[in-house]
Structures are given as structure tokens and as C-alpha cells.
N, C-alpha and C positions, 0 to 999 in steps of 0.2 A: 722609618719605613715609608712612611707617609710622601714626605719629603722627596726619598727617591722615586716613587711613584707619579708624583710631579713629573719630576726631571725626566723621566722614561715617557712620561704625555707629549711633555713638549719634542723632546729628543723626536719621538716618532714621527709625530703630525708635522716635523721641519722635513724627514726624509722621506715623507710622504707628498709634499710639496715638490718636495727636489727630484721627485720621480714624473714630477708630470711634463715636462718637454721629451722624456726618452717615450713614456706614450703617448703624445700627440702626433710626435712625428711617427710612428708607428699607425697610427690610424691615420693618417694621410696617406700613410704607402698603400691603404684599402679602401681609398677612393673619397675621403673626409676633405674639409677644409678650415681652417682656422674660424670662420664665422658658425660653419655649422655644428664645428664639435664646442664650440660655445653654447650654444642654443638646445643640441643634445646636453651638456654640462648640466646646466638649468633644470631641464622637461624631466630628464630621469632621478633627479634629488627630487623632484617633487611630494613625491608620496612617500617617504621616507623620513620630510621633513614637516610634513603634514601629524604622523601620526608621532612625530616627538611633540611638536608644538600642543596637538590635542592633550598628549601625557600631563606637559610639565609646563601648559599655561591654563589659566583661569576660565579661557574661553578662545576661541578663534576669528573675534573680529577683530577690525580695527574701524576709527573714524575717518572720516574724509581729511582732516589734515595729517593725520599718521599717512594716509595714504599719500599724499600729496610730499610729505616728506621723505617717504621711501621710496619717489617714485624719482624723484630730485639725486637722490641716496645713488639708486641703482642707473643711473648715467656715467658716474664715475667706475662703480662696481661690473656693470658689463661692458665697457668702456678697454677698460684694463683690462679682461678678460682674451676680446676679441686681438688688440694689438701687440700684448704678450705673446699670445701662442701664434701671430701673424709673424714675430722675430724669429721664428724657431726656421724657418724658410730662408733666411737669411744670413743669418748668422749662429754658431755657438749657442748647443743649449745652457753649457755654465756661462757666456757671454751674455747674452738674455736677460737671465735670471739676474747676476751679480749686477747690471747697468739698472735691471728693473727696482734693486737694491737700493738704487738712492730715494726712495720716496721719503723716509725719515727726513734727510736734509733739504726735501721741497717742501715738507712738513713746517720745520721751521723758517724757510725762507717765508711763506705764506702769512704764517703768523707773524711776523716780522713787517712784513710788505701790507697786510690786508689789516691785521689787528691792533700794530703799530707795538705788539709786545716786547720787551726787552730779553735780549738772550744773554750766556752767557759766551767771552770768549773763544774758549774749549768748541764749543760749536761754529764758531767761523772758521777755526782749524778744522773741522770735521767736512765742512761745506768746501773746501779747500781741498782737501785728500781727496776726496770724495769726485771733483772734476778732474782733478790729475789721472786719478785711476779710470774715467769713463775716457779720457781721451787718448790713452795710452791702447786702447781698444779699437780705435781706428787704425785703419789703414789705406793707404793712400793706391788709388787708379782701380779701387773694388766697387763699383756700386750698390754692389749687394751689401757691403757693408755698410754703408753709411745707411741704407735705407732699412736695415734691421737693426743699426742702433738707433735711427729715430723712431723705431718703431717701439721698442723695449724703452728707452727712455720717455717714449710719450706716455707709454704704460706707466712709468714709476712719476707720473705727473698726475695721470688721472686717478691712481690710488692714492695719492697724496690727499687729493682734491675729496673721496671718498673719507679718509681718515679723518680731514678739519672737519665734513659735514657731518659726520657721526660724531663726531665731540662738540661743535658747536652749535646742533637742530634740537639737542637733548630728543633722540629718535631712540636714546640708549634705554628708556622709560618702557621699551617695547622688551617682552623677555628675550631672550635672547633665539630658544626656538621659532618664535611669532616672528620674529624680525627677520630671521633666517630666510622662512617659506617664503613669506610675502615678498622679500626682497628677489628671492629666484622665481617667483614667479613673475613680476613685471620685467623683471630681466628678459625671460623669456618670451614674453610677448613684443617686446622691445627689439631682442635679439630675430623674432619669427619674422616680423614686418623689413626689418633691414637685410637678411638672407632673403627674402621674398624679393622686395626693390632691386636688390644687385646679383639678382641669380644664382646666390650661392648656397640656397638650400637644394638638398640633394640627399636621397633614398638609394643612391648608386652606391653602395657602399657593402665590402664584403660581407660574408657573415661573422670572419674574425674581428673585422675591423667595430662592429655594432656589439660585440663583445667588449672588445677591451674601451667601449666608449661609454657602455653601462659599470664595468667596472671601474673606467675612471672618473664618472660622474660619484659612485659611491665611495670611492677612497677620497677625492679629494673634497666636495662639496659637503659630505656630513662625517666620514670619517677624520679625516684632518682636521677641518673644523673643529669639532667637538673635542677632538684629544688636545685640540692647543687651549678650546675653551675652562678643558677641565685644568691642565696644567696651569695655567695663570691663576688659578682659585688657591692652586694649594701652593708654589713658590714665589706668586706676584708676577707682575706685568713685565718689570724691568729685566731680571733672570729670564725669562722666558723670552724675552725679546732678541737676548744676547743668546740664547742656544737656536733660536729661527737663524742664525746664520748657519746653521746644517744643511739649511736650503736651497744655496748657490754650492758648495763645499760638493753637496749630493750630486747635483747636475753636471757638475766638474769630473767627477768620479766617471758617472755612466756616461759624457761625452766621449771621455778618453777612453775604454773598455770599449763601448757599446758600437758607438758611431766613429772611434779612432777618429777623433777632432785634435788637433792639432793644441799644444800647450806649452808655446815657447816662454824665452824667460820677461819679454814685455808683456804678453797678455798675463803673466802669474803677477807681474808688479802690481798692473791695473788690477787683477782680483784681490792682491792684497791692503793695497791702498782705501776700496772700497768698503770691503769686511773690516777693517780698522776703524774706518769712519764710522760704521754701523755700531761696533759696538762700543767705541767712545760717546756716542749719542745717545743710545740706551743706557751708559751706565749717569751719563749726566744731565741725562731730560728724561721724565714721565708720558708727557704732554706726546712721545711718539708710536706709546707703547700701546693706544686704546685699539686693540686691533681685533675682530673679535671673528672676521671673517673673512675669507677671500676668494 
């Protein structure tokens, strides 16, 4: 029973993920925009993740190099944020998503490239599928297209970038609530000052739309979260890794239903080529699975 209660964490907190491009682009339609429903994302977890961290840490500070590495941490973390949901404008919300899928295999291109570590095989197959299935996703004389795949692909680089530094800064030594808050909070100061700079913070925004952007800062910043955190305690990192693909699977679902986005049989190959790669890499690397927030 245990066991299945894992698997129903995980299960959830992946379609809870795969729900968030059918509400962003929803709260655009009420006057939002990619950087600022980032930056709301952040501001309204705040105190939610405040009063877990108070719960279920020791204490609520941190030192000046904890800061300094969270602060390194959250360039990749709001990073991603901001160019994910900026794809959602351009392309396919299961397009998006599934291209943003490849961060595992920049994961190990990284470590490969940066660390000089040895992989195995199986994983250059996966690095393999993995660009067949992203370029099968273009299409030729769309500009919109190509600038929302490098837009989602740039995202599954800086989450990448996000994952090596959370495995390799040991910032993991932070609980996991303490790391949560502080993380969305210099996010959000990050995020306040860069919508400030390029004009795109904005209070113009419906009353519906200020609704479903506090509800979608609670479903996916501490709700999701914490259901995938809890799920990997009780089935492990690597099961868990392999049921997060519910999370393009999701988006695919409500593009087609929701937004009737179109889902020929080249864009299903690229989705499948991708989800294959994802979870031959989870079931053959660790090293991609350290995932604890997003």
C-alpha cells in the first residue's frame, strides 16, 4: 500500500506539471505574460513555503555561501521558468514540454563535456533519439516555430545546467523545504528586477486571470513539488523519473481537447522518440534523476 501511494505522488505531481502550459496560456488570455506569471509563480509560493520550511527545518537561516550558491542555483531555476512558459506562445503546449524533455540527455552531455565522466553506450543511443525526435518537431517557413523551439529547448539546457549544479555545489545539504523558499525567493527578486528592466511586469491583469495564477503558483511550486518529493522517498528516484513522463503525455492530452492543437503522425514520432529516450536514461543513469524541484 505504501508502494502504491508512492506511485499515485508521483503519478499526480507529473499531471500536475502537464497541466501547467493549458494554465499559463489561460492567464495570458487575462492580460499575463510569460515573465510575469514567473515572478507571480515565485511571490505567491512564498509564504506557503515559508511556513513548511519553519515546520520541517531546524531553523530558517542560511550562510552567506548557501546563499551565494542558491543564488548561482536559481539563474538556471528561473531561467527555465521564464523560456518554458515564453514556448507556450509559439508553439504546442505538448511540443514544449516534450522538447523541454531533453534536459536528462544535456545532463549527460555536461558531464561528459565539463566533468570528463565516462557513460555508458545505451546513453549515446538515447542522445541520439533524443535529437531525431526534437527535429522532427520543426517545420519549415514557420518562424514561430523555430523560435519556440529554441525557446523550450533553451529551457531544457538551463534546467540541465540547474540539475549538474544541484548535484555538483552539495547545496543538497540545504533541507529540502529551506532550499525550496530561499530558492523562489531570489528567484523572485531576479525575476522582479528583469520584468521591471523590459517592461513586462504588469498588474493589468483580470480578476480571473490573478486567480488561476495564485492557484497555479500553489499546484505547481509546492503542490507538485512536494508530491514528487514525497514520491521518490518511497519508490526511489529512478521509478519516479520514468512515471514524470506523464508530464508531456499530460500536455499532449489537453493541447488536443483543450486548445485542438493539431497532432499529426511526424509530431507523434518526435514525441515518441523523445519519451523513449527519457526513460531509457532513467532506467540506465541515476546521475539524472536528482530532481527535487522545478
Amino acid at each position: 500500500m505504501t508502494r502504491f501511494r508512492g506511485i499515485v505522488c508521483v503519478a499526480i505531481s507529473a499531471i500536475l506539471f502537464g497541466c501547467m502550459p493549458l494554465m499559463a496560456k489561460k492567464i495570458y488570455l487575462c492580460g499575463g505574460n510569460p515573465v510575469n506569471l514567473a515572478f507571480n509563480r515565485f511571490v505567491f509560493s512564498l509564504p506557503i513555503l515559508f511556513l513548511l520550511m519553519k515546520k520541517f527545518s531546524d531553523n530558517i537561516y542560511i550562510n552567506p555561501r548557501q546563499i551565494l550558491k542558491v543564488f548561482i542555483l536559481s539563474l538556471g531555476f528561473s531561467g527555465t521558468s521564464i523560456l518554458l512558459m515564453s514556448s507556450y506562445n509559439y508553439i504546442s503546449s505538448f511540443t514544449a514540454t516534450t522538447i523541454h524533455f531533453i534536459y536528462p540527455t544535456i545532463v549527460i552531455l555536461m558531464d561528459v563535456i565539463i566533468f570528463r565522466e565516462k557513460i555508458k553506450p545505451v546513453k549515446y543511443i538515447c542522445a541520439i533519439l533524443c535529437t531525431i525526435g526534437i527535429m522532427l518537431f520543426y517545420t519549415p517557413d514557420q518562424s514561430g516555430n523555430i523560435i519556440g523551439i529554441i525557446f523550450a529547448l533553451t529551457s531544457g539546457i538551463t534546467y540541465a545546467f540547474y540539475i549538474v549544479y544541484l548535484d555538483k555545489s552539495n547545496i543538497e545539504e540545504l533541507p529540502a523545504f529551506k532550499l525550496a523558499f530561499y530558492l523562489s525567493l531570489i528567484s523572485s527578486i531576479e525575476l522582479f528586477l528583469f520584468s521591471f528592466a523590459t517592461n513586462k511586469l504588469t498588474f493589468n491583469i483580470k480578476p480571473s486571470g490573478w486567480i488561476l495564477t495564485i492557484v497555479f503558483s500553489i499546484l505547481i511550486s509546492t503542490g507538485a513539488t512536494t508530491l514528487f518529493q514525497i514520491g521518490v522517498k518511497i519508490i526511489g528516484d529512478q521509478q519516479a523519473s520514468i512515471l514524470s513522463t506523464f508530464e508531456p503525455i499530460t500536455s499532449m492530452i489537453l493541447g488536443v481537447l483543450v486548445f485542438k492543437e493539431m497532432l499529426n503522425m511526424k509530431i507523434f514520432t518526435g514525441v515518441f522518440f523523445v519519451i523513449l529516450s527519457i526513460i531509457l536514461i532513467t532506467m540506465f543513469d541515476r546521475s539524472t534523476d536528482k530532481i527535487t524541484l522545478k
